[in-house]
N, C-alpha and C positions, 0 to 999 in steps of 0.2 A: 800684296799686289793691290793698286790703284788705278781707279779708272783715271786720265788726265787726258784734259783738250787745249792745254793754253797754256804757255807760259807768259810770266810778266817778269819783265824785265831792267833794269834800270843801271845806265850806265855811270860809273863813278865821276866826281867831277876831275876837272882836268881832261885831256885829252890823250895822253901818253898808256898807253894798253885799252882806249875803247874799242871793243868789237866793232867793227866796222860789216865782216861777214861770217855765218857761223853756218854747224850743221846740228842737227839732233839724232839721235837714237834711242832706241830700246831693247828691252829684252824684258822676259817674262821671267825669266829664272836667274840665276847666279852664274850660271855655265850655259844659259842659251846662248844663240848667236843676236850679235847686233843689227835690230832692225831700222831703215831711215824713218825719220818723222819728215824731216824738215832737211835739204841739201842744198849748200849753200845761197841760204837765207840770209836776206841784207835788213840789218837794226840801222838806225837814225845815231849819229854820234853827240846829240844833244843829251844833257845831264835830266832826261825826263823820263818816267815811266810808261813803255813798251808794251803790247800785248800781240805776242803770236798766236792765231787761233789755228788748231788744226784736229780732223777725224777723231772721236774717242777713241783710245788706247788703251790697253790692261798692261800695266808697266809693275817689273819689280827694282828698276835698275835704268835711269835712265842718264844718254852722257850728252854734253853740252860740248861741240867740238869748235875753237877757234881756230877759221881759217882765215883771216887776216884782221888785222888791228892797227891803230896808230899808235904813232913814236918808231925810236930809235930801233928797238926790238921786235917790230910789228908782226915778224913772225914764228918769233919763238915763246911772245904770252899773251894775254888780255886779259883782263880787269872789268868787276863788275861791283858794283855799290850792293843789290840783291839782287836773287834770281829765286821764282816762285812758279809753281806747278798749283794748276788748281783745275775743278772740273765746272762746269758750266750750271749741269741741274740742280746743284747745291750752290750755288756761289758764292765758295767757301774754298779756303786752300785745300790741300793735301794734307793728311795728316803727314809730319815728316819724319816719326818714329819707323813708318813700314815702308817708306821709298830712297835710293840710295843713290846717289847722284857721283856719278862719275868725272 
C-alpha cells in the first residue's frame, strides 16, 4: 500500500488513442471494491506532461479508466507515452514494485 496524490501524465505523440476524458479508482486491497479518485476528468491532447492533483489516498491497486479518446477507435482504447503515481511530501514517485495498476 501507497500513499498517492497525483498523477502525471503524458500523452503519446500523434493524436490517434490520446485520452481526451478519463476516470480513476482505487482499492486498498486485491478484492476490495473500487473507489472513485477522479470521474470523468478531462487531460489536454497535446504531446506534454500533465499533473492531476487530488486528496492523499492509501492505494494497493489503482485503475486508470478511458472514457473517451481520439481517432478512429476512440472508444474502444487510448494510449499514453507514461503514466506516474507519486506523492507530494516526498517528491518522489511511487515506488512501483508494491502498487498495481489496473
Amino acid at each position: 500500500v501507497e500513499i498517492v496524490d497525483s498523477m502525471r501524465f503524458l500523452q503519446r505523440s500523434g493524436t490517434n488513442g490520446c485520452v481526451k476524458v478519463y476516470s480513476l479508482y482505487y482499492r486498498t486491497s486485491e478484492n476490495g471494491e473500487w473507489l472513485p479518485i477522479v470521474e470523468n476528468g478531462t487531460l489536454d491532447t497535446a504531446a506534454s506532461w500533465q499533473q492531476v492533483k487530488f486528496d492523499a489516498i492509501e492505494a494497493k491497486q489503482i485503475k486508470f479508466q478511458v472514457v473517451d479518446a481520439m481517432g478512429p477507435g476512440a472508444t474502444l482504447f487510448g494510449a499514453a507515452a507514461e503514466v506516474r503515481f507519486t506523492r507530494a511530501e516526498l517528491s518522489d514517485e511511487v515506488n512501483k514494485a508494491s502498487l498495481e495498476i489496473w
